[in-house]
C-alpha positions in Angstrom: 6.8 -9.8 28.1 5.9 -11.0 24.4 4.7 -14.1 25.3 2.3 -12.4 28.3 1.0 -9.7 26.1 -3.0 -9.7 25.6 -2.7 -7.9 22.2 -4.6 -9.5 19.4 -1.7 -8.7 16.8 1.8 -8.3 18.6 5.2 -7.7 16.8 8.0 -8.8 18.2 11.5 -7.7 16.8 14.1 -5.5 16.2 17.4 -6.9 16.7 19.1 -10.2 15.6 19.9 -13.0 18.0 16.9 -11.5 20.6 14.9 -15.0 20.7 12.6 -14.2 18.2 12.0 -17.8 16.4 11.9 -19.2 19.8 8.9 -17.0 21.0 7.2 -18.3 18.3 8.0 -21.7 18.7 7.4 -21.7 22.4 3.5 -20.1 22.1 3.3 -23.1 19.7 4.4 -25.7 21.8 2.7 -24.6 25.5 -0.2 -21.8 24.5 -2.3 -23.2 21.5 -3.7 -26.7 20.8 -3.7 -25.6 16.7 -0.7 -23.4 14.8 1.1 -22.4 12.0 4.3 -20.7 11.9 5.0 -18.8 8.3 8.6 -17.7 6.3 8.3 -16.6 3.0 10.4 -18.5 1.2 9.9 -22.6 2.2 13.9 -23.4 2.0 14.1 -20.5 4.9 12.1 -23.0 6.9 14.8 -25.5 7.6 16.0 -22.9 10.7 12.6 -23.1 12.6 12.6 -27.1 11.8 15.9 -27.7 13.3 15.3 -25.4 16.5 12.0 -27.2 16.5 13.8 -30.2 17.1 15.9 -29.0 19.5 12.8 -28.2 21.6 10.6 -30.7 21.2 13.3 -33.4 20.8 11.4 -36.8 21.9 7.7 -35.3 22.7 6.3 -35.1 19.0 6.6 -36.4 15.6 7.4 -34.0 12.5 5.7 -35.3 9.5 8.5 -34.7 7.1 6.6 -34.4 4.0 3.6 -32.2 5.2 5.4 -29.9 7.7 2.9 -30.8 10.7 4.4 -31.4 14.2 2.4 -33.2 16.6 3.8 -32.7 19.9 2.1 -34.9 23.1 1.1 -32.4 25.6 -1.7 -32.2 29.1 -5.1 -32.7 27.2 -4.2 -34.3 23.7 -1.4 -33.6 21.3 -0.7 -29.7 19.9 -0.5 -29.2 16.5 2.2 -27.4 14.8 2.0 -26.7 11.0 5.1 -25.0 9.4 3.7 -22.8 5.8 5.5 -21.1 3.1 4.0 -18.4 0.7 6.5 -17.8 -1.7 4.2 -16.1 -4.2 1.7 -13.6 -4.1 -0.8 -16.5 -5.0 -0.1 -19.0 -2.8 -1.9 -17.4 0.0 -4.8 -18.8 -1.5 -3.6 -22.2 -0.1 -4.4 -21.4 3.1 -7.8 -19.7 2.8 -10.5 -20.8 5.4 -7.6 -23.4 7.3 -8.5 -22.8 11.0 -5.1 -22.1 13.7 -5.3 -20.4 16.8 -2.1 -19.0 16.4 -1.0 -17.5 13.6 2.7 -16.8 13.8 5.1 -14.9 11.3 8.7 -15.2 11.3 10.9 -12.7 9.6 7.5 -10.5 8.6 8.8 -7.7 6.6 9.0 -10.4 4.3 5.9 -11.1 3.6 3.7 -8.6 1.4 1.2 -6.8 3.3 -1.8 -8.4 1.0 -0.2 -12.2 2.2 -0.6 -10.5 6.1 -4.0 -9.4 5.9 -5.2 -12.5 4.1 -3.5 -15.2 6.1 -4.7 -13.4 9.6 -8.2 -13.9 8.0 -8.7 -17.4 8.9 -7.7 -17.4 13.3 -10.5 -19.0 14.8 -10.4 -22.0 17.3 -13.7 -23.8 19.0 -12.4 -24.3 22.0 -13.4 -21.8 24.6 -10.2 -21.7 27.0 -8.0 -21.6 23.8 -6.6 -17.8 22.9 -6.8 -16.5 19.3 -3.7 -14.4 18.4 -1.2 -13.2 16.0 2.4 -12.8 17.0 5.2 -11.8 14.2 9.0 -11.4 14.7 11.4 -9.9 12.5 14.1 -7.3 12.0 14.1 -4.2 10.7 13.1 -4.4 7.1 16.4 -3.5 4.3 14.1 -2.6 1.3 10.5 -1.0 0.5 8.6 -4.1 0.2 9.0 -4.2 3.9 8.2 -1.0 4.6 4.0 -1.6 5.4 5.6 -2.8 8.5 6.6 0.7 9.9 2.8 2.0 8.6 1.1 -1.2 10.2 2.9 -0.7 13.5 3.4 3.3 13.1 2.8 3.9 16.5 5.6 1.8 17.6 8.1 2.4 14.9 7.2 5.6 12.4 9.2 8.4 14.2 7.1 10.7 12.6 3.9 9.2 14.0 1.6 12.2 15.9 0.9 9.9 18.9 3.7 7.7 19.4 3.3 4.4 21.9 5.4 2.8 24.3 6.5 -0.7 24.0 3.9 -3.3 25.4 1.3 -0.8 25.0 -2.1 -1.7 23.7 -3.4 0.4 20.6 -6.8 -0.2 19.1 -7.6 -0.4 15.3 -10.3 -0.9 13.1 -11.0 -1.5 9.2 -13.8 1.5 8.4 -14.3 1.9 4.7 -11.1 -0.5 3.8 -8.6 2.1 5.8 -7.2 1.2 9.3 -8.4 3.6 11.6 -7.5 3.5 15.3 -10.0 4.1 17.8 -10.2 4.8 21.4 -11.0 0.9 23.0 -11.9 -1.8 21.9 -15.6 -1.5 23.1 -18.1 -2.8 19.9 -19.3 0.2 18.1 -21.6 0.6 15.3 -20.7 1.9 11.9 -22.9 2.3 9.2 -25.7 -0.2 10.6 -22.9 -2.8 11.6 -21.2 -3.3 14.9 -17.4 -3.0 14.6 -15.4 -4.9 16.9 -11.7 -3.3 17.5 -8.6 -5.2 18.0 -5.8 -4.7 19.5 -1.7 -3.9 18.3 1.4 -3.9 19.9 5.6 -3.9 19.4 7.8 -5.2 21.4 11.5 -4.7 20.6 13.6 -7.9 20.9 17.5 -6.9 21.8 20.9 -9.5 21.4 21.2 -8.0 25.6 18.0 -9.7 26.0 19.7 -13.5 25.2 22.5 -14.4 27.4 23.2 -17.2 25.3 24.3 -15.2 22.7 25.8 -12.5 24.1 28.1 -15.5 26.2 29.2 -16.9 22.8 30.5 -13.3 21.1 27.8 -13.1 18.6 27.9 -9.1 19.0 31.2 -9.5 17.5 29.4 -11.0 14.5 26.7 -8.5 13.9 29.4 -5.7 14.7 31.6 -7.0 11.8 28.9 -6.2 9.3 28.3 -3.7 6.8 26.2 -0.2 7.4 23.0 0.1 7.9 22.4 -3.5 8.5 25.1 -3.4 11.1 23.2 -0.8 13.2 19.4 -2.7 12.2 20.8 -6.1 13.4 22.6 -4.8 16.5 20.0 -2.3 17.8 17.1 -2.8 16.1 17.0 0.2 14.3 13.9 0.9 12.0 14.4 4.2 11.0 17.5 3.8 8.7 18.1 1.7 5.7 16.0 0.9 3.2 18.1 -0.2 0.3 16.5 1.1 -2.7 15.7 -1.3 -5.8 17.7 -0.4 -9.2 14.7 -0.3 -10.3 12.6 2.0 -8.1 11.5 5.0 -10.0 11.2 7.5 -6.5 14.0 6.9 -4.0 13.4 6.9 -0.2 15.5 9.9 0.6 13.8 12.1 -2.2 10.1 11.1 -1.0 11.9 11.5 3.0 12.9 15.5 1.9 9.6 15.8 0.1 7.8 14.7 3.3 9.9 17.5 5.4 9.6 20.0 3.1 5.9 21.7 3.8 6.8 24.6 5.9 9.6 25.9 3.9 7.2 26.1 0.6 4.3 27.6 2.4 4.9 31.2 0.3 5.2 29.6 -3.0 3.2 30.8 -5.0 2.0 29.4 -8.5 -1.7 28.0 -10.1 -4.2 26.6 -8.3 -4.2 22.7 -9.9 -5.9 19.4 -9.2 -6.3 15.5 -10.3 -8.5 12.8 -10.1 -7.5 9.1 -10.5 -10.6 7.7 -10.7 -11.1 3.6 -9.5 -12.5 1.3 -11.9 -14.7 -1.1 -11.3 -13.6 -3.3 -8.5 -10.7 -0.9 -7.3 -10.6 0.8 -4.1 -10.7 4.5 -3.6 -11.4 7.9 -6.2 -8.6 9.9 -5.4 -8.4 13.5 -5.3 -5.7 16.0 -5.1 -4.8 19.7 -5.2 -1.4 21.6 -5.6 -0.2 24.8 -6.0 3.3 25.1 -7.2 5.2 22.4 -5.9 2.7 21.9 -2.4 0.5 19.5 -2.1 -2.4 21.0 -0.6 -4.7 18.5 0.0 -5.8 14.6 -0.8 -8.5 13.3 -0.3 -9.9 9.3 -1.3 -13.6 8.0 -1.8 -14.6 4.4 -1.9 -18.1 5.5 -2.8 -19.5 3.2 -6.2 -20.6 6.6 -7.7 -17.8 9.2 -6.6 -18.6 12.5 -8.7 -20.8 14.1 -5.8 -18.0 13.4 -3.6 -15.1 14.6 -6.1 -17.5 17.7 -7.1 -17.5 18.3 -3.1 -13.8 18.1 -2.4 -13.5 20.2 -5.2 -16.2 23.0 -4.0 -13.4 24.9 -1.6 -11.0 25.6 -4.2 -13.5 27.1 -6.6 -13.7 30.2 -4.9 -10.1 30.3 -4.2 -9.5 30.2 -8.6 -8.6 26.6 -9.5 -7.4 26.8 -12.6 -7.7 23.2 -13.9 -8.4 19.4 -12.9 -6.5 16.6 -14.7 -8.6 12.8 -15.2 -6.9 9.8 -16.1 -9.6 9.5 -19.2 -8.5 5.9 -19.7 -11.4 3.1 -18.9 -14.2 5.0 -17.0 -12.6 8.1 -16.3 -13.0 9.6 -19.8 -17.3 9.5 -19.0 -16.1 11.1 -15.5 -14.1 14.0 -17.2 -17.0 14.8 -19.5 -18.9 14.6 -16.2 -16.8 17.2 -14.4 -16.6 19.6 -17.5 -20.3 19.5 -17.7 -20.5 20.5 -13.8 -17.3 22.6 -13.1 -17.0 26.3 -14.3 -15.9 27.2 -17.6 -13.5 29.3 -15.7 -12.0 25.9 -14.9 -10.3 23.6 -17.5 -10.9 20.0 -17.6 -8.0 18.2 -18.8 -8.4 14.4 -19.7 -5.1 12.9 -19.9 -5.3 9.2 -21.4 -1.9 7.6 -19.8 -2.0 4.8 -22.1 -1.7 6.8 -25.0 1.6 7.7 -27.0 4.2 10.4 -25.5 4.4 13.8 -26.4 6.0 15.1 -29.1 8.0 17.1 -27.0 12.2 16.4 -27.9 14.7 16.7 -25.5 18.2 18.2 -25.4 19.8 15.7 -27.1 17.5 15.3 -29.6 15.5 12.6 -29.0 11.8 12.9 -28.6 9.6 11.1 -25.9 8.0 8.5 -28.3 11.7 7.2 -28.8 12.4 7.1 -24.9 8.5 6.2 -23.3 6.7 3.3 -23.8 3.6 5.2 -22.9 2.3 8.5 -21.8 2.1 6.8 -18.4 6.4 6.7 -18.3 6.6 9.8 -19.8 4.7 11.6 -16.6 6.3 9.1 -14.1 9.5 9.8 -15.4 8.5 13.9 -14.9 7.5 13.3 -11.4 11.0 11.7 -10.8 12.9 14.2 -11.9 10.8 16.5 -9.6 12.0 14.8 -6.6 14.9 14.3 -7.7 14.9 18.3 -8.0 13.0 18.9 -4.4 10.4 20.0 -6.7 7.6 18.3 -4.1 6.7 19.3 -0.9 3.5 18.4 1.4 4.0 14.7 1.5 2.0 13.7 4.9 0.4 10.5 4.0 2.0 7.1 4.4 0.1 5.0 2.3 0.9 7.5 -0.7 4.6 7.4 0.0 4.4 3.9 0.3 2.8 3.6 -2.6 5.2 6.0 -4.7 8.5 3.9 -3.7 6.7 1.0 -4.6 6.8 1.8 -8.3 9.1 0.3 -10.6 10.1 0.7 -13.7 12.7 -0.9 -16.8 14.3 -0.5 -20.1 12.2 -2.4 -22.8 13.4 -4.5 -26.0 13.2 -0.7 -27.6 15.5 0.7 -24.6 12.4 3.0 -24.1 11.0 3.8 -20.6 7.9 1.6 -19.1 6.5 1.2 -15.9 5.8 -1.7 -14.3 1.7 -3.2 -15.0 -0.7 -3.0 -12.7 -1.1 -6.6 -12.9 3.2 -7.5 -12.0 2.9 -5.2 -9.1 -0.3 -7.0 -7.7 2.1 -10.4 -8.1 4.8 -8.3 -6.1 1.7 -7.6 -3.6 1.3 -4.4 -4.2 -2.1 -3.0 -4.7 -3.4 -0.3 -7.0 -1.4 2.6 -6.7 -4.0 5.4 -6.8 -2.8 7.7 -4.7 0.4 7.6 -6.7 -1.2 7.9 -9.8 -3.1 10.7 -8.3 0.2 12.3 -8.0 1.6 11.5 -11.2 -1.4 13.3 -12.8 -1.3 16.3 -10.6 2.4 17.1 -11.5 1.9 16.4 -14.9 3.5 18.9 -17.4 1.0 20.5 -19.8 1.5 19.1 -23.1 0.7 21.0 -25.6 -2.7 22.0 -26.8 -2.6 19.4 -29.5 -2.6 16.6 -26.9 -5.4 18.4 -25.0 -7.6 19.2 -28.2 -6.9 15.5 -29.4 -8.3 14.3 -26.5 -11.8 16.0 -26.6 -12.2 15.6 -30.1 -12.2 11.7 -29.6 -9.1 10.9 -31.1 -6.8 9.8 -28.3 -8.4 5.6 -27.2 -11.4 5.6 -25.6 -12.5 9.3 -25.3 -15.8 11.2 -26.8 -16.8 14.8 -26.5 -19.7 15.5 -25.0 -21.8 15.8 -28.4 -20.7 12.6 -29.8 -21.3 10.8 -26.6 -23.8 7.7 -26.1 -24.0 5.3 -23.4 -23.0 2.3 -24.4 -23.3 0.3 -21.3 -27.1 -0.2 -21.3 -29.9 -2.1 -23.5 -30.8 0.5 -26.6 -34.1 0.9 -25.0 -31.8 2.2 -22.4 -29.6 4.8 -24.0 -30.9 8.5 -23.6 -31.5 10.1 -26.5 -30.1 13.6 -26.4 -26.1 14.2 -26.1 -24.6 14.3 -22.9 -24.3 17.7 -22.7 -28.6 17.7 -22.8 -28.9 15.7 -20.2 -30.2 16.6 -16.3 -27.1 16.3 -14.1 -29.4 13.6 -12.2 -29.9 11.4 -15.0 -25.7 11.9 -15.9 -24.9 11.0 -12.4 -27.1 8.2 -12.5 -25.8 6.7 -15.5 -22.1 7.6 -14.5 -22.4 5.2 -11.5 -24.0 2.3 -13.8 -20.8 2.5 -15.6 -18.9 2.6 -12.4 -20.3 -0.7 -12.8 
């Protein structure tokens, strides 16, 4: 059924022992004239090369050194490349290298940045050859696998709206950098370009499914082994087990009970708050969010280059319902977006820039000790706060998948100071994790107020990086450039306009 299936991307996996290597293998050998079959890590290719032998025995040569195959076949030979992208980086080694098939083995661990990259380059020029991707793997056993459940959601998110069968085609396509799924794939235009849709599936692969196996007592095997990977190896199960990292800041069963809390908190009462993480240059999405109490309310992401109309307009509809205050990350661009929003927002509403790359508090906790001794940053210091809210079921409303994904993907350590800090941007991009702005969204939203001192500090340019509106120049253009008036002075025109040059 795998090897039939027309989709363009198809998953195949689930259980152990259910053939998976050899699907892969076998498209290789009899469907595509040009292939490569991934792992992560190159040592775990030495399975696939030894199976490879066993198939192809006599028929084709292994080039020991280069990890090509050439297997003699109807038409010419087939060739079989075997790849390895341990780190993050490596997937640049592979960048514009043509293969018909592209074929992952053990997927959930690869990143989903090494997936979307390494698909990038099918192509063939022959005309009766297929393009495809096929993956196999089990179910993953920490959160650096868990893009797969989102990828696949359909198939294997339990809590997906419009589930799939297996085998079933679903149709997807990339619309302002977010996967969208759409009706067919039929061409349609978006924005002055035609889109062309392709095409998911999962199949699960089950130990029943391989009588070879089954002859030989292997179930014995996977039923000797430890819970949850017992019931993930034997059934396939993808809806249990995520081992958490010791060093994940938000576990998988808090953000699990955040995500099924909503109904219960819907009388909660409490102010009317919301944050803006605002993208730098080169980042993807301006994300905005609203809470009240504990709830999440609403989120909402813009990947435009100048986002305050769109921040101002998400903002619009709880005006009139008395927001009380917006939080901006003011380090980098988002102090001149702050200044923006306080120039454009009621006075009824307070702008609070909140510099996360600034010291802690001052704030001292039960056992004396205050936050500069135990943070690195400000940034740990409200990361740390929005773990011990989950950790309380203090968060409710969690619907979207990227944002969880996002959240357990944090990490955080002790440093030489035993103080707090959370992982850099740039070590999480290594990991393959992108910028977590939806998380960071979050962090800002639930952020404690901190005393006035922290917030008059900030406007009165004292905190890195942060001007009031008086004192403010743009610094970003020729002097013949600059306006001439403080900010405050200025048409809201002429601040948007200069806002987005200094998007970028």
């Amino acid at each position: 059924m795998a090897m039939e299936s027309q989709a363009d991307e198809l998953f195949y996996g689930g259980a152990a022992g259910g053939g998976k290597t050899d699907l892969l293998l076998g498209l290789a050998v009899t469907q595509h004239w040009r292939s490569i079959i991934f792992r992560r890590e190159y040592p775990q290719l030495k399975g696939i090369i030894d199976r490879s032998r066993e198939i192809i025995g006599p028929h084709g040569r292994l080039n020991e050194q280069s990890g090509v195959w050439r297997v003699d076949g109807p038409g010419g030979p087939r060739v079989i490349e075997l790849g390895s992208v341990p780190h993050e980086k490596d997937k640049d080694r592979y960048q514009g290298r043509p293969h018909a098939l592209k074929a992952f083995d053990e997927i959930t661990h690869f990143t989903e940045s090494q997936y979307r990259f390494l698909i990038g380059w099918k192509r063939t020029t022959n005309p009766q050859e297929r393009v495809r991707v096929v993956s196999a793997g089990n179910p993953p056993t920490d959160s650096e696998g868990e893009w797969v459940i989102r990828y696949w959601g359909p198939w294997l998110d339990e809590s997906h709206p419009n589930p799939a069968e297996p085998g079933e085609l679903r149709w997807f396509a990339v619309l302002d950098g977010k996967d969208v799924e759409v009706e067919s794939g039929e061409p349609f235009d978006h924005k002055g370009e035609t889109v062309y849709p392709l095409s998911r599936t999962f199949i699960p692969a089950r130990l029943a499914d391989n009588p070879y196996l089954t002859r030989t007592g292997y179930v014995s095997t996977l039923q000797g082994m430890e819970e949850p990977l017992r019931t993930q190896m034997l059934y396939g199960d993808f809806s249990i087990g995520l081992q958490a990292d010791a060093r994940q800041l938000i576990q998988r069963p808090w953000l699990i009970a955040a995500k099924a809390r909503p109904a219960q908190w819907s009388e909660r009462g409490g102010e009317l708050e919301a944050a803006v993480d605002v993208a730098g240059p080169g980042e993807a999405e301006t994300v905005v969010g609203v809470r009240q109490g504990p709830r999440l309310l609403e989120m909402s992401a813009h990947n435009d280059a100048d986002a305050t109309k769109p921040v101002l307009a998400a903002l619009q509809p709880w005006l009139h319902k008395g927001l009380k205050r917006v939080k901006v990350d003011s380090a980098g661009i988002g102090h001149y977006f702050a200044l923006y929003l306080r120039e454009h927002l009621p006075a009824s509403v307070e702008v609070v820039p909140i510099n996360v790359g600034s010291k802690p508090s001052d704030t001292v906790d039960k056992d004396g000790k205050t936050a500069d001794e135990r943070f690195a940053n400000l940034k740990a210091e409200l990361y740390w706060s929005l773990r011990k809210r989950f950790q309380d079921g203090d968060v409710a409303g969690l619907t979207d998948p990227l944002m969880m994904s996002q959240l357990a993907s944090i990490r955080y350590a002790h440093n030489h100071r035993n103080q707090v800090a959370i992982e850099s941007k740039d070590d999480a991009v290594k990991r393959g994790i992108k910028s977590p702005d939806r998380a960071e969204m979050l962090m800002l939203l639930f952020a404690p107020m901190l005393g006035e001192q922290m917030l008059t500090q900030a406007w009165q340019g004292q905190a890195a990086n942060v001007l009031t509106p008086d004192e403010m120049r743009m610094p970003w253009n020729a002097p013949s450039e600059r306006p001439g008036a403080p900010w405050a002075a200025q048409s809201a025109d002429k601040q948007s306009d200069w806002l987005g040059k200094a998007t970028w």
